[in-house]
C-alpha positions in Angstrom: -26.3 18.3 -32.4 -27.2 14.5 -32.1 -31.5 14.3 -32.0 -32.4 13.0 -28.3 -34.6 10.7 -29.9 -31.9 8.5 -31.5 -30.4 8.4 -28.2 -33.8 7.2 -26.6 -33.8 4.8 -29.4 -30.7 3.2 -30.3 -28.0 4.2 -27.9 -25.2 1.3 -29.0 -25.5 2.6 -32.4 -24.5 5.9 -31.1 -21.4 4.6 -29.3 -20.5 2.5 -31.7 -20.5 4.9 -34.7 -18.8 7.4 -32.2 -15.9 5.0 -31.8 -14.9 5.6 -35.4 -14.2 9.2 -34.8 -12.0 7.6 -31.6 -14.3 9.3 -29.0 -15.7 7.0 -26.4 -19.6 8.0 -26.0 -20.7 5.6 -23.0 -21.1 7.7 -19.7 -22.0 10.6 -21.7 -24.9 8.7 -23.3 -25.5 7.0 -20.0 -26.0 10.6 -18.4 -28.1 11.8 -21.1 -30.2 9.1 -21.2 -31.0 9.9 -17.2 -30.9 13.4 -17.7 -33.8 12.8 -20.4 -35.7 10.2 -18.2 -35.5 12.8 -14.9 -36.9 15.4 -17.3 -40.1 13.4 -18.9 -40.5 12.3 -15.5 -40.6 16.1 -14.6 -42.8 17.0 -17.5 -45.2 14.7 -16.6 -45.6 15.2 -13.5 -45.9 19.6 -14.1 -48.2 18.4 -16.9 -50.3 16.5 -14.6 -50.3 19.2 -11.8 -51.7 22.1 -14.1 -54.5 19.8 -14.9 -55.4 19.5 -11.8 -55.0 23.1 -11.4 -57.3 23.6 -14.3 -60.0 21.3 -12.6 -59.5 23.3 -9.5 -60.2 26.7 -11.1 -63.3 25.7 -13.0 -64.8 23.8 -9.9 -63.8 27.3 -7.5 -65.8 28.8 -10.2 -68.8 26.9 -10.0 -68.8 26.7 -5.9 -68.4 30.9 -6.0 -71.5 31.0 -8.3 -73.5 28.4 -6.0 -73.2 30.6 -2.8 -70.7 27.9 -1.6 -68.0 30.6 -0.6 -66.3 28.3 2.3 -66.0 25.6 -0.3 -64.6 27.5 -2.8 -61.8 29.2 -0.7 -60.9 26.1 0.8 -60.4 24.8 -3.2 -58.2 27.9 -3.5 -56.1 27.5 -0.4 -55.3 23.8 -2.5 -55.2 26.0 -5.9 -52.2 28.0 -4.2 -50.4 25.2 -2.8 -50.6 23.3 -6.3 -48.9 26.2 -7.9 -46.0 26.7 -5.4 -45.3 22.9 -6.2 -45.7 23.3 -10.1 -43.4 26.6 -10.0 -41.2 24.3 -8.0 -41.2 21.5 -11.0 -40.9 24.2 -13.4 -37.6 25.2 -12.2 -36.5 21.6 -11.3 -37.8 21.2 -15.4 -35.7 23.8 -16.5 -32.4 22.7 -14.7 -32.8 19.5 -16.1 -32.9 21.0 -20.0 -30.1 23.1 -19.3 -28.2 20.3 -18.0 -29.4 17.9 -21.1 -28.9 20.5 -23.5 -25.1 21.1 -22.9 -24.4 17.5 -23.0 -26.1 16.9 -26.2 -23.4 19.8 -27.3 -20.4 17.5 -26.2 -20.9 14.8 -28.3 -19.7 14.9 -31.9 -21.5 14.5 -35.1 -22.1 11.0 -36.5 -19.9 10.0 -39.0 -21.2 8.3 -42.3 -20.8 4.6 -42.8 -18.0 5.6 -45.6 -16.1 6.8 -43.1 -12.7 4.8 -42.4 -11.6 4.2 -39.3 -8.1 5.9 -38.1 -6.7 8.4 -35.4 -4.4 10.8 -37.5 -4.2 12.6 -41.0 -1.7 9.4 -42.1 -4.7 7.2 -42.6 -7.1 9.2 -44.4 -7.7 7.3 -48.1 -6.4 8.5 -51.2 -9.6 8.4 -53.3 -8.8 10.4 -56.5 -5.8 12.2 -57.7 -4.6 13.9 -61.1 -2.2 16.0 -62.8 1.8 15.3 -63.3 3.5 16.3 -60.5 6.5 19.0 -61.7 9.8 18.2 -61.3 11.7 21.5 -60.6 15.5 21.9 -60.7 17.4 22.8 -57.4 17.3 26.2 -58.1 13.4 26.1 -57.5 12.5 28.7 -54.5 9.4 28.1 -52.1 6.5 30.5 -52.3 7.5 33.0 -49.1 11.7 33.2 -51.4 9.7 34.2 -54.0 7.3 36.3 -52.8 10.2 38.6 -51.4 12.2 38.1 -54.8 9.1 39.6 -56.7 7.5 41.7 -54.2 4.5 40.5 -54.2 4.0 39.2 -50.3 5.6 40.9 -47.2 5.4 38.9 -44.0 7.4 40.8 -42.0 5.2 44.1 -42.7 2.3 41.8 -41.3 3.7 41.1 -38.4 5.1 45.0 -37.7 1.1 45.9 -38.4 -0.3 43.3 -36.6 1.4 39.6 -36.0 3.1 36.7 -37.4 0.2 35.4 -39.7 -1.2 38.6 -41.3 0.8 38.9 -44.6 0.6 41.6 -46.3 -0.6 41.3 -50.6 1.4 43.8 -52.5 1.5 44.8 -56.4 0.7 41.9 -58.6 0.4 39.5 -55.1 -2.6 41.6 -54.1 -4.0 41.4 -57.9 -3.8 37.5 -58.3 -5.9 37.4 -54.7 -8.3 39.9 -56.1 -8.3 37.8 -59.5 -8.6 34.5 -57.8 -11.1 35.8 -55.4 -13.7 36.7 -59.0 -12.7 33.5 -60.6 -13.7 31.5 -57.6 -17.2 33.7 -57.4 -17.9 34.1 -60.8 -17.3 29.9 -61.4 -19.5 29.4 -58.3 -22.6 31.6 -59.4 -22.3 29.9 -62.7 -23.3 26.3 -60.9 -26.1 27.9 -59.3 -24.9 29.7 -55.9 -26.5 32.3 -55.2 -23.3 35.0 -54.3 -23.5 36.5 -50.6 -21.5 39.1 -48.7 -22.1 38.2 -45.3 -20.8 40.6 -41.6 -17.5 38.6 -40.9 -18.4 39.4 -37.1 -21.2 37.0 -35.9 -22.8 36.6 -32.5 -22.6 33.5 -30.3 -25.7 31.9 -31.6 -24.3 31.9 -35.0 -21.2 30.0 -33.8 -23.0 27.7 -31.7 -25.6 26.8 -34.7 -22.6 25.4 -37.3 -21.1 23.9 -34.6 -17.9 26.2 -34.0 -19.2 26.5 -30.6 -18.3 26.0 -27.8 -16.1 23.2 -29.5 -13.8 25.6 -31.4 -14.2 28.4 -28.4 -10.4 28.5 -28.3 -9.2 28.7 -31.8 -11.7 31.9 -32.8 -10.8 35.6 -32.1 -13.7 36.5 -29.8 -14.4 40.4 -29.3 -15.7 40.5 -25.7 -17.3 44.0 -25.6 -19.6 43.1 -27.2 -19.7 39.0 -27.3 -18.8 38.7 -30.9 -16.6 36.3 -33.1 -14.2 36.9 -35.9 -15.5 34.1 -38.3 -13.1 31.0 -39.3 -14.9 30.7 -42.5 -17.8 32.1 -44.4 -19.5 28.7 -43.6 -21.0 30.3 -40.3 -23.1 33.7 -41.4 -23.6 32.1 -44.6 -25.2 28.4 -43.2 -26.8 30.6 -40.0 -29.2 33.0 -42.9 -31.2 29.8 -42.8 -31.4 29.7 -38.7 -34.6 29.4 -37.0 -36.7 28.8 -40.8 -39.1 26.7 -42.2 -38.2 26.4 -45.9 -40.9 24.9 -48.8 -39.5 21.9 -49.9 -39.6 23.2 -53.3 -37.1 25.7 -52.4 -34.7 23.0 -52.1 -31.9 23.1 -52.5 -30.6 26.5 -51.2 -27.1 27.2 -52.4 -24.8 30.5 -51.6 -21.4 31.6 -52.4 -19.2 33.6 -50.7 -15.9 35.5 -50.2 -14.7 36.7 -46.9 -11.5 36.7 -45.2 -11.3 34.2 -42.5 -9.5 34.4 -38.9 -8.2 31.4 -36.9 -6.1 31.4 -33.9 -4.4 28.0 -34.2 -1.9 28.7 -36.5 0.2 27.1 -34.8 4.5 26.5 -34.0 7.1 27.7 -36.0 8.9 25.7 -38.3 8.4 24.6 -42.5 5.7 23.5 -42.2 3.6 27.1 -41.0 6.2 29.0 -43.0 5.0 31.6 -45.3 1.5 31.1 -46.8 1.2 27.3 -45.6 -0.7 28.3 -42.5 -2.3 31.8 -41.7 -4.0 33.7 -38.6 -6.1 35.4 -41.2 -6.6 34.3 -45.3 -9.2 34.6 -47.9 -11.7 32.0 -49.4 -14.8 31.7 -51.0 -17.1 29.1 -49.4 -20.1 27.3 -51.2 -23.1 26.6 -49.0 -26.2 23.9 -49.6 -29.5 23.6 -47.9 -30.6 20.0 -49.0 -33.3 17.4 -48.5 -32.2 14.3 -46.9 -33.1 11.8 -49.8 -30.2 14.3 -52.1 -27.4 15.5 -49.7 -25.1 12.8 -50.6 -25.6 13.2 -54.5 -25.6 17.4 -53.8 -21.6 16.1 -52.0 -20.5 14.4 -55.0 -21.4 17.9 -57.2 -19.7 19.7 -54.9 -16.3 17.7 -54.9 -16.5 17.8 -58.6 -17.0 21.6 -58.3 -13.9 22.0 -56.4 -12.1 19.2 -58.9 -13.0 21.7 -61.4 -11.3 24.7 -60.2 -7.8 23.0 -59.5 -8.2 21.3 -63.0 -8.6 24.4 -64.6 -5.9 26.1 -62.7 -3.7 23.3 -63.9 -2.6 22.2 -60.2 -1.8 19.0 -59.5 -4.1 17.6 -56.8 -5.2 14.7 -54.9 -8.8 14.0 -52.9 -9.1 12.0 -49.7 -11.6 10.7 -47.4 -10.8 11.7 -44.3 -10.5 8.8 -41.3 -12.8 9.2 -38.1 -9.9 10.9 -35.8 -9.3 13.3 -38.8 -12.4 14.5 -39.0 -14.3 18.1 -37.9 -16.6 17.6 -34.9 -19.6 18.1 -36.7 -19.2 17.0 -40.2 -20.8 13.5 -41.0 -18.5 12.7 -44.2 -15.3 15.1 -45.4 -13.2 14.9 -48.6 -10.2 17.1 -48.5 -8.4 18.3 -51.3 -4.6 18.8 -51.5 -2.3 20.4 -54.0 1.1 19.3 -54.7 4.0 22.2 -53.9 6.6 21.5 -56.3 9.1 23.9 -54.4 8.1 22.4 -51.2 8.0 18.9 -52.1 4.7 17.9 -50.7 0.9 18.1 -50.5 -1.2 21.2 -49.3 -4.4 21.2 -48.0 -6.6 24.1 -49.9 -10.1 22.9 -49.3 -12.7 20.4 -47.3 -16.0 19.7 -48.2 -18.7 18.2 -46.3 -22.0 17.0 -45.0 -22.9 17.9 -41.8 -26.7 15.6 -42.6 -28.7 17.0 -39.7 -26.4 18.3 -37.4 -26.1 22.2 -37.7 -29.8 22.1 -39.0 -31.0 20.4 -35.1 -28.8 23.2 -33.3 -29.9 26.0 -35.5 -34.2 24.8 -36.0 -33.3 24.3 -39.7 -36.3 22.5 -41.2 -37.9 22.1 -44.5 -42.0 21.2 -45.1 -43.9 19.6 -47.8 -47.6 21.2 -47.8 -49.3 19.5 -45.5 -46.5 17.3 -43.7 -44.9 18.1 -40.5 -41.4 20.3 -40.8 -38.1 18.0 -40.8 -34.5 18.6 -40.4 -32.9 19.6 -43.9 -29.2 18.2 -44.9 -26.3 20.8 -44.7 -23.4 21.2 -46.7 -20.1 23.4 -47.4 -16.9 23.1 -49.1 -14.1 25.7 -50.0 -13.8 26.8 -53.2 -11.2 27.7 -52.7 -9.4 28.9 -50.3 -6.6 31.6 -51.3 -3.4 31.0 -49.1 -2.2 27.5 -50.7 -3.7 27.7 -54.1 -1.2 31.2 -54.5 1.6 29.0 -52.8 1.5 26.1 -55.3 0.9 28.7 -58.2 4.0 30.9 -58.0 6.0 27.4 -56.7 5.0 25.7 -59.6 5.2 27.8 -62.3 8.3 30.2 -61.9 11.0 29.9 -64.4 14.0 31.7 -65.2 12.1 34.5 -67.0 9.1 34.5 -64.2 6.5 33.2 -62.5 3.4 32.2 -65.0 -0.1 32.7 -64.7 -2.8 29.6 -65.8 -4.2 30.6 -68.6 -7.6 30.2 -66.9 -7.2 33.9 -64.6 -5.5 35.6 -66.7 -7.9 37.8 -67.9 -9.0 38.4 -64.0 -5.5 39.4 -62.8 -4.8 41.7 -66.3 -1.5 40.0 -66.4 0.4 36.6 -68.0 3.1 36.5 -66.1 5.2 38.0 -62.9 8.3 38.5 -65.2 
């Protein structure tokens, strides 16, 4: 959430930066900005009336103690009246936050001044990419042809248990998750995160404090019994630990790791490009999490893109980075590089992880703040990244490395899945 005080302060800054994620921000800054100026107004004028009422009381006081009862209960007669008036303001007070508050929510984080302008996924900027893309003969399958062949992934069983996008793992499919699932961990807790296993149910705050809600209202599994959400990524419980606290500032950074599985609701038509693995209701990742000061977030962003680099290198898939454009990008993320592997079978690029940094935004909607001794508490930075997540990494692996005796496993898991190859 955007700080009302850079509203207050610079309000065509606001727009303008808005405008690069293609949202136009005028009447809703021109209504918060009067929202904001009816509530001071409001404030001041309670905060003026319970002085008086403070006055009114000691003086009461004083007449009682005097002998000057007529006095003093004519003094409380005005006492009374004052505080029907103040209890009036006080209400009119807290209409008006109400009102500010959910249209602070509406408006979208800031995004960086890296961030290029652009409306769709087409015009986000190739800033990195490695790897020789493989050539494979005609008689290449794609992922969901050979996860039937080898019986390692049944779709249809998913959708008898539950729905289309609940696959089913099977054999050696369900040991390569498993095995990717400990590589991911075990190469995160070596660069410093500090492994959680979080509730993959979280309560409305928790969505609202990372920003999922109420933008992403729609696209989460929401359990109405008892108002709670099936998480979309481990970034919520994980980021939310922090909610509400006041961390030294020689605590920072804070970084955790984590595996869940993950539940969206926008998986979207039918058709290639949502076949098989490429797009799932539910799927597994393991997120990393930082809790940073200001002055290092963007240095903290560049570790954790080289983090992720790391894993595809060392699982010898092909991949490409990009800077996502303005209209591309999350509603509250600040700066996002997405990382894409290329499918061989498939003949294109899949999306297996975004990483980000939110700067203040999640830390203002969830009290997030970090102190030196002595200073006042200010917003920390926040950031997350996916590394990695499961569906499309095990797509580009069994497209990219079957042969006619198999499918290959990097050399890199291996010794995680207790297997070289899906013969």
């Amino acid at each position: 959430m955007l700080q009302i005080s850079s509203l207050r302060e610079n309000p065509d800054f606001i727009i303008e930066r808005l405008s690069v994620k293609n949202f136009d921000a005028k009447d809703a800054v021109k209504k918060i900005l009067s929202l904001d100026e009816n509530r001071r107004k409001a404030q001041n004028e309670l905060d003026q009336l319970l002085s008086q009422q403070n006055t009114i009381a000691k003086q009461v006081g004083e007449l009682f103690k005097a002998g000057k009862k007529a006095e003093g209960d004519d003094l409380k007669n005005k006492s009374t009246a004052l505080k029907q008036t103040s209890q009036h303001l006080h209400d009119r007070l807290s209409e008006l936050e109400s009102s500010l508050q959910d249209e602070l929510v509406k408006l979208p984080n800031l995004p960086s001044a890296t961030v290029p302008r652009g409306k769709s996924p087409e015009e986000n900027e190739v800033v990195h990419q490695e790897g020789v893309l493989p050539e494979m003969g005609k008689e290449a399958l794609p992922h969901w042809e050979l996860a039937s062949r080898y019986d390692l992934i049944d779709f249809e069983l998913g959708v008898k248990l539950t729905g289309a996008g609940f696959p089913v793992y099977k054999g050696k499919g369900a040991r390569l998750q498993r095995g990717l699932i400990n590589y991911f961990l075990d190469k995160a807790t070596a660069a410093g995160y500090r492994e959680i296993q979080p509730p993959i149910l979280v309560n409305r705050d928790s969505g609202y404090g990372t920003g999922q809600l109420p933008d992403k209202d729609a696209q989460m599994y929401h359990v109405p019994l008892d108002e709670f959400y099936l998480i979309p990524t481990a970034e919520v419980p994980v980021t939310n630990i922090l909610r509400d606290v006041i961390v030294k500032a020689e605590e920072l950074p804070v970084k955790m790791c984590a595996y869940t599985p993950c539940f969206r609701r926008e998986a979207g038509s039918y058709g290639k490009d949502v076949r098989g693995l490429n797009r799932l209701h539910q799927f597994d990742k393991v997120e990393i999490v930082q809790v940073q000061h200001p002055e290092k977030s963007y240095t903290a962003l560049d570790e954790m893109v080289a983090h992720v680099s790391g894993l595809l290198r060392s699982l010898q898939l092909p991949f490409r980075i990009l800077r996502l454009c303005g209209g591309d990008m999350s509603f509250a993320s600040a700066l996002t590089y997405d990382f894409e592997v290329y499918s061989a079978a498939q003949k294109k690029w899949l999306e297996v992880s975004s990483v980000s940094n939110f700067e203040t935004f999640q830390a203002n909607r969830m009290k997030l703040r970090f102190r030196n001794i002595n200073d006042k508490p200010q917003l920390a930075h926040t950031l997350n990244g996916s590394a990695l997540a499961l569906p499309r990494i095990v797509a580009a692996l069994l497209e990219n490395n079957q042969g006619a005796d198999g499918i290959a496993i990097p050399d890199a898991i291996q010794s995680y899945c207790s297997f070289n190859k899906i013969p």
